[in-house]
N, C-alpha and C positions, 0 to 999 in steps of 0.2 A: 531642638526645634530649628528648624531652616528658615533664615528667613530669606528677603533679596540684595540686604545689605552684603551677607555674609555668604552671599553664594555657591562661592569657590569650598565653604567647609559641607557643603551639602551632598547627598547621595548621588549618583547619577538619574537615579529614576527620580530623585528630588528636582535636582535642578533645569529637566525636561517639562516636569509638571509647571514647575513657575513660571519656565519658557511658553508652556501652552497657556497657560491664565493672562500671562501680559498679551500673546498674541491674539487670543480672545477678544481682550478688552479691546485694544486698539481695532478690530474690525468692528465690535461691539460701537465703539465711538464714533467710528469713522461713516458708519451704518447710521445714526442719528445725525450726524452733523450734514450731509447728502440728502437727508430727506427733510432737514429745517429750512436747508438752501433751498431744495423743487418746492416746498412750503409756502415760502416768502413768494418767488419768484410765478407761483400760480396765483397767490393770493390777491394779484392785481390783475388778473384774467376774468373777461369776462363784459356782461354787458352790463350800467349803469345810467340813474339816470340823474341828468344834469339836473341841479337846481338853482333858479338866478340870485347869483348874492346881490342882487340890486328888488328887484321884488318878491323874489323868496318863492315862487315858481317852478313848476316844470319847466325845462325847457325843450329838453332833447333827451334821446339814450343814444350812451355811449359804447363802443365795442373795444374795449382793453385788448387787443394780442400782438403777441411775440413773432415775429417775422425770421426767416432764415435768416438775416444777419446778425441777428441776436439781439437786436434794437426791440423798443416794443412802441406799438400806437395804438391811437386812437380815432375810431371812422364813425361818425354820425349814423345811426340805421335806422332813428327812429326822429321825425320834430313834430312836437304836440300841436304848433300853430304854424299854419302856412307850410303845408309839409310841399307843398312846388315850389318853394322858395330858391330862391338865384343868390351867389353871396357877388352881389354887385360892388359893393367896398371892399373886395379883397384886389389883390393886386396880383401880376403874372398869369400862372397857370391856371389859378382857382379863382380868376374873374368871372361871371358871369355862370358860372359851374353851380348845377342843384346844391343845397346847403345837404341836403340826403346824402350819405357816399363820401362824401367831404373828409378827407383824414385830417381833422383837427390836432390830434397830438403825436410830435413828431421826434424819431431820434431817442427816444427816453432808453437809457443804461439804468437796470440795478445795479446801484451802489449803497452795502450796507441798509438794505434792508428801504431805500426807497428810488424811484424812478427819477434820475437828473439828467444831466446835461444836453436835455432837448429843449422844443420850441414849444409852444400852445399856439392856436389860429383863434383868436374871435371873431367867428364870421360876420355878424355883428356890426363889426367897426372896424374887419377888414383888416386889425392890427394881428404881428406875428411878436407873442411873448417870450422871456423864459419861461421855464416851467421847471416845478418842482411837481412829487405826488407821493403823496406817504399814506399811511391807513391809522384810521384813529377812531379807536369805539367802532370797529366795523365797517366804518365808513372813508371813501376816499378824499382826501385833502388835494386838491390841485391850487399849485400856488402858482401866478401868473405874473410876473416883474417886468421890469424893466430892465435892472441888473442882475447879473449874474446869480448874485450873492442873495438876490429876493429880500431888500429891503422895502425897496417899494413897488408897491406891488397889492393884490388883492390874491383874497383864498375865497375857492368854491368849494360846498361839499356836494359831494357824489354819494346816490344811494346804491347800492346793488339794488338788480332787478329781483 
């Protein structure tokens, strides 16, 4: 019997065959591990809809997508109340700018299976968070800090539409 320890004692047509099974496998894997990545990386695509972790409300839907630089965000398309609303407490560019349109979530990298080292916007109160976003029970985690590290800080959950 040939195995792959002992290679070198195997047939020629043997150890071509073991050649082609491992190089199988490895596209075999390589073919799974490619498609858990685009997996992950769609699985936060898409629209959602905000729910306030202070009243536990609607508040908006959101638009999850991945932009040419590889970054992904998040743009307001939809607000249940006051949809001509203005975000007056924000600061700079998105002073006074409809809260519709409004890309709230900014910069966010896949790393490991969740979206970091970007910002979150509360139009709201006009304040610019960290942000964390991970999926849990089908559902989006957006976690919004102060530091980095999101200890303090609050979490929303997000429904898919």
């Amino acid at each position: 019997m040939c195995s792959e320890f002992f290679i070198y004692l195997c047939s020629r047509k043997q150890q071509k065959l073991l050649i082609h099974m491992k190089m199988r496998n490895f596209f075999l894997m390589a073919g799974l591990l490619i498609t858990a990545l685009a997996t992950a990386q769609n699985a936060f695509l898409g629209e959602w809809v905000t729910i306030d972790d202070e009243s536990g409300e609607k508040k908006s839907i959101v638009n999850i997508y991945k932009a040419d630089n590889g970054m992904y965000y998040g743009q307001i398309v939809t607000l249940f109340e006051n949809p001509d609303a203005l975000c007056t407490e924000c600061k700079d560019a998105d002073y006074n700018q409809p809260i519709v349109g409004l890309t709230i979530v900014r910069d966010m990298q896949l790393v490991e299976g969740e979206l970091r080292g970007g910002k979150v916007l509360d139009p709201a109160k006009g304040k610019i968070y960290y942000a964390k976003i991970y999926l849990e029970n089908g559902n989006l985690i957006l976690r919004g800090s102060l530091d980095k590290r999101g200890l303090i800080g609050r979490s929303q959950t997000w429904i898919r539409k």
